[in-house]
N, C-alpha and C positions, 0 to 999 in steps of 0.2 A: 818426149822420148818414150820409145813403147821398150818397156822391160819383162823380162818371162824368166822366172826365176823357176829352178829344176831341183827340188832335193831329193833326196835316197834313190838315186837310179840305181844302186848298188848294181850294177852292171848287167842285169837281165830288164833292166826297163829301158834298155835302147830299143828294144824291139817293140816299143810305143812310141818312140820317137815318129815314124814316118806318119801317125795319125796328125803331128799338128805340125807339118814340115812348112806349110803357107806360114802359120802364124811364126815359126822360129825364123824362118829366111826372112818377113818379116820386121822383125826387131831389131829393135837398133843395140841392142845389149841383149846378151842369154847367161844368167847367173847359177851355172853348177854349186847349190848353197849344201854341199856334204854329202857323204856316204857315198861317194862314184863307187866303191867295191864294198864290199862284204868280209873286209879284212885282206883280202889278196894285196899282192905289193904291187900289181900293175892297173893303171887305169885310164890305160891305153886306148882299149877297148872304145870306152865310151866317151873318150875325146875325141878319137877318131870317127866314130858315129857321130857326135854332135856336128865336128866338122863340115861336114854331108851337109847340113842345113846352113849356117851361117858360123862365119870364120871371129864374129865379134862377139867372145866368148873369157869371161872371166871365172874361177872357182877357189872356194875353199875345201880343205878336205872335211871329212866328219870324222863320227865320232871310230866308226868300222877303217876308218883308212889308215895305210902305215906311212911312215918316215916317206918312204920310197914312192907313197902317192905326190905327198905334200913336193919333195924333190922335182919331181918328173913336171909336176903344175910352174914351177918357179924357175926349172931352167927352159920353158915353153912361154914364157913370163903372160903365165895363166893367170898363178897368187895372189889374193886378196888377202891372204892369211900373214898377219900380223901386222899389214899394210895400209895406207889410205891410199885410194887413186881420185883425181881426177877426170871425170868421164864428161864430156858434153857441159860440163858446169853440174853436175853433181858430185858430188865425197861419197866415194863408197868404202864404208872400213871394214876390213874383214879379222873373222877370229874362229876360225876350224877346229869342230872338234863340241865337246860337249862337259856338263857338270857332272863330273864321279860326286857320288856318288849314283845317281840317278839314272847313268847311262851305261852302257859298259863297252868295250872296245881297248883299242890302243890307245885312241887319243883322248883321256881323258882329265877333264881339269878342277884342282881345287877352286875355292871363290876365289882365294889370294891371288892363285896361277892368271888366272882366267881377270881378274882387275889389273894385273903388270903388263899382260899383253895389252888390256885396252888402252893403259896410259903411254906406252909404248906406242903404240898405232896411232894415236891420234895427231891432229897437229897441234 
């Protein structure tokens, strides 16, 4: 299974997308791993530009993303975020977002936060 994981496009690195468009249409999975915006609430944008290349596309938000990102991914049933999926015979768990202190943004997590999600997610 060929995987190509994407992080901090923060929404002006769509405009690199069309350099490795073979390799993402490609793939059998494209994993948006956070930051699709720069704090903006839409990230539309760069879903719909990934689109462009291949429609087999999963993401979490990060640490820059809002509520409204996270939303938009799960009612598109994008989310990995807080989830385990099943893909091909692999487990992918997802957990968006990053450790406050260390990072800064909306979505940021204490250890405690960031371990209740993991036990939560897993199976």
């Amino acid at each position: 299974m060929k995987i190509i994981a994407l992080p901090d496009i923060h929404k002006t690195g769509v405009t690199w997308l069309s350099f490795f468009a073979d390799d993402l249409a490609a793939a059998d999975l494209v994993l948006l791993v956070g930051d699709i915006t720069n704090g903006r609430r839409d990230g539309q944008t760069v879903l719909d530009a990934r689109r462009r290349y291949t429609p087999r596309l999963r993401a979490v938000p990060g640490n820059w993303d809002s509520n409204a990102v996270e939303d938009s991914l799960a009612a598109q049933h994008l989310s990995l975020h807080g989830r385990c999926e099943n893909i091909n015979g692999l487990a992918f768990v997802g957990v968006g977002g990053a450790l406050a202190p260390t990072a800064g943004g909306p979505r940021t997590y204490s250890e405690a936060l960031l371990d209740a999600y993991l036990r939560l997610t897993l199976p």
